[in-house]
N, C-alpha and C positions, 0 to 999 in steps of 0.2 A: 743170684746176681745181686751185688750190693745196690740199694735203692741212690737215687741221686740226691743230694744232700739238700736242703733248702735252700735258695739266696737268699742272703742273710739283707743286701739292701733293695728288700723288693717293697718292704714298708715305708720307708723314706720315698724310695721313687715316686711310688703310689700318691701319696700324700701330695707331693712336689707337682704331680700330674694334673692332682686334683685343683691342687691352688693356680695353677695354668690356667688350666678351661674355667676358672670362675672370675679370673681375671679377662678371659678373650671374652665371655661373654657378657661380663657389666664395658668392657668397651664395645661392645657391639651395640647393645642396648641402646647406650650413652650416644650412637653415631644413630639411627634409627630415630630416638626419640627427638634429635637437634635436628635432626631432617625436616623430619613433618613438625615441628616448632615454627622451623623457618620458612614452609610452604605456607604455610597458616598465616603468619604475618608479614606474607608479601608486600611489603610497601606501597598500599591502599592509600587514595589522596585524601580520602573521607574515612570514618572511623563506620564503618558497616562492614556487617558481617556479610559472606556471603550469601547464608541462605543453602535452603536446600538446590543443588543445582542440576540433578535428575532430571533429564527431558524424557516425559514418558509422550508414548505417540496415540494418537486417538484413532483406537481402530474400530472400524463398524460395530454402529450398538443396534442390535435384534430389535423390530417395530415394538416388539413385549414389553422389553426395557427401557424404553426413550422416558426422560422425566420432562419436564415443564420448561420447556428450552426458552420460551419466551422471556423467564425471569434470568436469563443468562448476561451480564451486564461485563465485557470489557473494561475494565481502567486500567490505571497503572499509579498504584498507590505507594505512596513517598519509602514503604517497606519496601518495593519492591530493588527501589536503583541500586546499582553497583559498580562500583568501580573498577574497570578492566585494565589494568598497567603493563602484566604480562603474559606472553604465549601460553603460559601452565595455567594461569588465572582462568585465560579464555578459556583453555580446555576443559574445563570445568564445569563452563556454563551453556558451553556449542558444543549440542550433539554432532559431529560427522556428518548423519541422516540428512540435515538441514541443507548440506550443498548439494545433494541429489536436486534439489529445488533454487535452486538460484539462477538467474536471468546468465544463460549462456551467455550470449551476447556482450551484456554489461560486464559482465567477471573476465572474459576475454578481453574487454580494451580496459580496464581498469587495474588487474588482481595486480601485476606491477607495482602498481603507482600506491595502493594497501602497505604492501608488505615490506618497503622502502619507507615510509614513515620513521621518522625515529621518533624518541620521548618527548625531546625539544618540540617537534612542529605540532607532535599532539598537545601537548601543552598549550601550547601558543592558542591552536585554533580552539581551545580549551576557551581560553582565558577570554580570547578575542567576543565569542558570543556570550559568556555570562557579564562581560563587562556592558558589552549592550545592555542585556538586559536591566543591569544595574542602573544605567545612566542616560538609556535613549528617552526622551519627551516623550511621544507615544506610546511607549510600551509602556508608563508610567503615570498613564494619564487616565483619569477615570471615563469610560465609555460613555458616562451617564451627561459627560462635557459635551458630546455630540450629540445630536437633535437622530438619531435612532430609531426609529418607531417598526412596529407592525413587522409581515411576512412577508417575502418575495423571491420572485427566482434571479439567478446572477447567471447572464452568461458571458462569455469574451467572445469576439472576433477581429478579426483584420483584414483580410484580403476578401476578395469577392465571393471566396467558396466559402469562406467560414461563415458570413455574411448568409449567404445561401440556405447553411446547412441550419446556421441557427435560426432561422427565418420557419424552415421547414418544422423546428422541433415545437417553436411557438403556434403556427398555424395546428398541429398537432395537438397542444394544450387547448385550446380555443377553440374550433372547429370541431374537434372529434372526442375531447377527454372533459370538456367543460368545466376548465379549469380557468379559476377568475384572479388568480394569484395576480400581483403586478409583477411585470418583467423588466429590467434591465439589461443591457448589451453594453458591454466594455470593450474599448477599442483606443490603440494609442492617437497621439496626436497627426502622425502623418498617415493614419488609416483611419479615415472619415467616411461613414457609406455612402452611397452616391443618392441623390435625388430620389430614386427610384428605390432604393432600398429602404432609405429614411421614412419615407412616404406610406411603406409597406410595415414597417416596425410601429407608426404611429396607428395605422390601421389597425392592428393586432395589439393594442393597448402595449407596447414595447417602447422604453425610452433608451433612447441612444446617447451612451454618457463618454465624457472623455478625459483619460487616466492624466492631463494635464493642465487640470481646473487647479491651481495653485493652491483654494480653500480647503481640497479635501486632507483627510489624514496623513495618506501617502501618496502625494501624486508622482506621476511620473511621466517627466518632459521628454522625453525621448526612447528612440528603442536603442537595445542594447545590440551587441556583435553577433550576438548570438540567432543561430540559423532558426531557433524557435523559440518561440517567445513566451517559455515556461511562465517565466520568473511572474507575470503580472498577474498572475490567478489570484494571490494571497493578498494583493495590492486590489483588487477590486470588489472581492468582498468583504477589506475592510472599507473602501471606501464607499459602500453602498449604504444608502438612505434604510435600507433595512433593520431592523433589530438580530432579525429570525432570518437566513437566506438558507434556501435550496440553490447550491450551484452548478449548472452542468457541463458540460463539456458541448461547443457547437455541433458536435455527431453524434449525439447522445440522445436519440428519443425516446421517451417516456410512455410506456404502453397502456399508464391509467393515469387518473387525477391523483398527480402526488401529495395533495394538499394533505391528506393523513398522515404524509410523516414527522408532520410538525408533533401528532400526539401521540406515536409509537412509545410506548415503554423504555425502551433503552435512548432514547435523545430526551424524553421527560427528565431522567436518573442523572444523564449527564454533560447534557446542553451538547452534546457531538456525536454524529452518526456519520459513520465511516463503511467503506464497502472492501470484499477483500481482493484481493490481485491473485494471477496465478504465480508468482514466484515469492522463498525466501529471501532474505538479505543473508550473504554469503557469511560465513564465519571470520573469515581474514578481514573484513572491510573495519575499516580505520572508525567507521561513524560512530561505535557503541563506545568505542575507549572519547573521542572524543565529546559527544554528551551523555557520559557519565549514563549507557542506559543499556540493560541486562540483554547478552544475547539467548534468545531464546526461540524454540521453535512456533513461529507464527508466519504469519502471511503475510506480505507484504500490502501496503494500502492501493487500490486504486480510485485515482480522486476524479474520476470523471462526471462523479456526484458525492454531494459530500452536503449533508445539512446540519449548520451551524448557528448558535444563538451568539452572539457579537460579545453581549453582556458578559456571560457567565463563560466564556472564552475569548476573550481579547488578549492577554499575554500570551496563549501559545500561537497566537494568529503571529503577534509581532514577531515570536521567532522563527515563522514558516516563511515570516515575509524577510526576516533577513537572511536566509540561509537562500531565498530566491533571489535576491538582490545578489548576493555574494554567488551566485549559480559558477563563475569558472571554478569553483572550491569545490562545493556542496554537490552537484551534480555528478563528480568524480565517484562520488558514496551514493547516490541519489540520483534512480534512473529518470531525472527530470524535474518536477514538482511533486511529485506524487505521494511521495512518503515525508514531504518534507514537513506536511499535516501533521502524521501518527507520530512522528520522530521529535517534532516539535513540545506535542503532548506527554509525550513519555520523560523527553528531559523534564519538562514542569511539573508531573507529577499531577498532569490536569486527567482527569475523565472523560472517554470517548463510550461509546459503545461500537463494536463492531461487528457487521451483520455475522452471522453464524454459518449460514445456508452459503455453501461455494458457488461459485459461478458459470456459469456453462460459455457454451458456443454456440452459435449462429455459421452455417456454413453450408458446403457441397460435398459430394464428392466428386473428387479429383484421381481419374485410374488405379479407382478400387479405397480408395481412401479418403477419410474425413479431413477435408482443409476447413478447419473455425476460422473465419476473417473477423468473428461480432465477438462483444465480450456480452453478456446477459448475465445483468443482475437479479435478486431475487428480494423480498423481506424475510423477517421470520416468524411470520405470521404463517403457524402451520398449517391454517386450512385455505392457501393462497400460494405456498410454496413453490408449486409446479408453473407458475405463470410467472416470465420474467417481468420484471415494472420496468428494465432500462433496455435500451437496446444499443449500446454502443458499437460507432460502427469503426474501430478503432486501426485495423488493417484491411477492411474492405475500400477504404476513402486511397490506396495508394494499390490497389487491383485492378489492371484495366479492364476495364465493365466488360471488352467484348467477350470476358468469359461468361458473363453473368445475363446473354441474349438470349431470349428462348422464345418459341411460336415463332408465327407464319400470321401477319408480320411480327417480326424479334420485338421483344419490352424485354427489361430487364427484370430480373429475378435473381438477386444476390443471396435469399434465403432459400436453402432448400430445407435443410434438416438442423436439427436442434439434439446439440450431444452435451451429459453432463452423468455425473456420479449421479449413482440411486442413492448414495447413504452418502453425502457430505456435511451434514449441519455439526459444525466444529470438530472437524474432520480436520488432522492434519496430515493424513497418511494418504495423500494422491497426489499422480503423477502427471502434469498437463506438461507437455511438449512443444517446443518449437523447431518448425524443418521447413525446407527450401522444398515446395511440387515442382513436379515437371513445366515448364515456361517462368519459373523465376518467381513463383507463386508464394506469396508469405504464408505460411499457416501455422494454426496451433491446433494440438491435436491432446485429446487423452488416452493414456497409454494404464495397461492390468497385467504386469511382470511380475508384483513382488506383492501379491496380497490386498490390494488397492479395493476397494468397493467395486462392484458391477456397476455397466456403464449403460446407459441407453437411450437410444438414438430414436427420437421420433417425428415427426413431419412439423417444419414450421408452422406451416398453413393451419396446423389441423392444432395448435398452439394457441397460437394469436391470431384467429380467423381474421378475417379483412385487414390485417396492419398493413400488410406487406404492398395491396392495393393502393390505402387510404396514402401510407408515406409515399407514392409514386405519385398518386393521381395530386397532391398538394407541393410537388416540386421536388419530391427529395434526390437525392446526389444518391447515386450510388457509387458504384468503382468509378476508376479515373479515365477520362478523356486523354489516350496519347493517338500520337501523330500516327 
């Protein structure tokens, strides 16, 4: 059989083919490499880079390997900020992981009102607080103009239970923790304590001041529309005679003499000692593009104690105190006052330190399950760690007590058990819960689904022997009085 003869144009073709695919693939190249060009120079308001933006999670470290945690110092140094303009940008820097952890609640009446933002209003609300800070008198005023001096505790109240509770927390300092600090009580103009109160705060060395003394830095003549009355935390202890303030929150009892944490190692480092909260700030929330501050996976602040030096932090005060002021804005990002601290610090680039060691609860059980009403804070002081210093009593104050009746005859007992991670000290891989118990019951709870540290639960009483007596038998409020 005759063989089939060559194609004569199968070198040409060839050739022709070849100049194709080197042509498809220098455009291919060319569309690739103008991609990521242009991802990289996303229209950043500030000329920074982004940085590594890798969220790695902090999973339990073995008793063997724990290092010297005490030298562990929070800031947020001026390398760190970034500027968030677009969705890809964020993605970048927000793990996913991070809204497993976000305030149900807040992100349900809120995530809306985030994601509706356009450029313009972030811009604006941009512009709107760095021009404060450019141009406000007190932000710009040196502290050392104010007569400042010395240590003291700040607390607020207003109405007759907060009045109460902060009465209770003082009697507690003084009677049972020998604590000689001086006290202040902040309170607006038309919530004056009564005779009987006044009487009882000058007894217990507590001076009762009021946020509408025209000489102070920031005072404040009146209350606002608002159903609580966040905004004046940052307003009174800037205006306190203080240098050094410990602030607490009027439901907030103190289980030792806090005066040591005026010299704790992380508030020595950087004049701010902050505590942590059980939720993250959502990744969608408008707050980071608008002060220019890196989302990352952290905790969010809870300020129900917070000890600050005035001097060596006074401009992030003034922006905690305007973002309070400004609360129908702020608050939308900002479940209250609370982070408006860490959030304020972070835009300036100032230094905090923030405790390490996670929070536990204070709580019952509720048909079969742990309902936490208290939040309990810790130091991180490692051989002190297992004793809470704070006892906030933060959703047991809106629990009507008759759940919390026990004996023959009933006293209350709002503490039964104390639940908290074995391994949380700069832990960000746990899961703390919020859920409705049966009768309408607020609780928070910790949950061990996805690799979380072990959890354990052990008897209040056998915690902080006599608290739970001493804060009853000196008046303290537990759940609420209803009808």
């Amino acid at each position: 059989m005759p063989s089939t003869p060559p194609f004569k144009g199968g070198g040409k073709l060839r050739n022709r083919l070849l100049t194709l695919g080197l042509i498809l693939y220098l455009v291919l190249m060319y569309v690739v490499f103008h991609s990521m060009g242009h991802e990289k120079s996303a229209s950043p308001l500030d000329d920074v880079s982004l940085g590594d933006s890798t969220i790695h999670h902090a999973q339990p470290t073995p008793a063997s390997e724990e290092e010297d945690h005490d030298d562990i110092v929070t800031t947020t140094p001026a390398t760190e900020q970034t500027t968030i303009s677009t969705d890809d940008e964020k993605d970048k820097q927000c793990d996913s992981q991070v809204n497993r952890n976000a305030d149900p609640n807040h992100t349900r009446a809120h995530l809306n009102f985030w994601q509706s933002l356009d450029s313009a209003s972030i811009d604006q609300y941009r512009h709107a607080w760095k021009q404060f800070m450019a141009t406000d008198n007190e932000a710009n005023t040196d502290p050392d103009a104010y007569d400042f001096h010395g240590r003291g505790i700040v607390l607020v109240a207003g109405n007759r239970d907060t009045f109460d509770r902060a009465l209770t927390a003082i009697k507690l300092l003084r009677l049972h923790l020998s604590c000689n600090l001086p006290v202040e009580v902040w309170h607006l103009p038309d919530e004056h304590p009564s005779d009987d109160i006044k009487k009882q705060l000058e007894e217990y060395g507590a001076t009762p001041r009021n946020l509408a003394d025209s000489t102070l830095p920031r005072p404040m003549a009146e209350r606002t529309t608002a159903e609580k009355q966040f905004q004046i935390k940052a307003a009174a202890i800037i205006n306190s005679r203080f240098q050094e303030v410990l602030y607490l929150d009027s439901d907030n009892s103190p289980t030792t003499n806090p005066t040591f944490l005026f010299d704790t190692k992380g508030y020595k480092q950087t004049g701010a000692l902050f505590w942590p909260d059980f939720w993250k700030t959502h990744t969608d929330n408008s707050i980071f593009d608008i002060l220019q501050v890196p989302c990352v996976d952290e905790w969010e602040q809870e300020s129900g104690q917070m000890v600050i030096d005035k001097k060596r932090a006074w401009r992030p005060l003034q922006l905690a105190w305007y973002m309070q002021k400004n609360y129908g804005l702020y608050f939308q990002f900002l479940n209250g006052d609370k982070d408006t601290f860490k959030f304020a610090w972070k835009a300036l680039h100032a230094p905090y330190h923030m405790v390490q060691v996670f929070l536990g609860m204070g709580g019952s059980m509720v048909e079969g399950r742990f309902c936490g009403h208290t939040m309990l804070q810790y130091t991180d002081d490692i051989y002190s760690e297992d004793k809470p210093i704070f006892v906030h009593a933060n959703l047991m104050k809106i629990t009507d007590k008759n759940y919390f009746m026990q004996g023959d005859p009933p006293v209350e007992r709002p503490w039964q058990e104390i639940k908290r991670y074995t391994n949380s000290r700069g832990n960000t891989w746990l899961n703390p819960v919020f859920y409705i118990a049966p009768g309408g019951r607020a609780c928070m709870d910790f949950t061990q689904f996805q690799n979380e540290p072990d959890i354990s639960l052990t008897r209040f009483d056998d915690t902080l022997a006599g608290f739970q007596d001493k804060y009853f038998d000196l008046g303290g409020i537990g759940g609420e009085t209803r009808g």
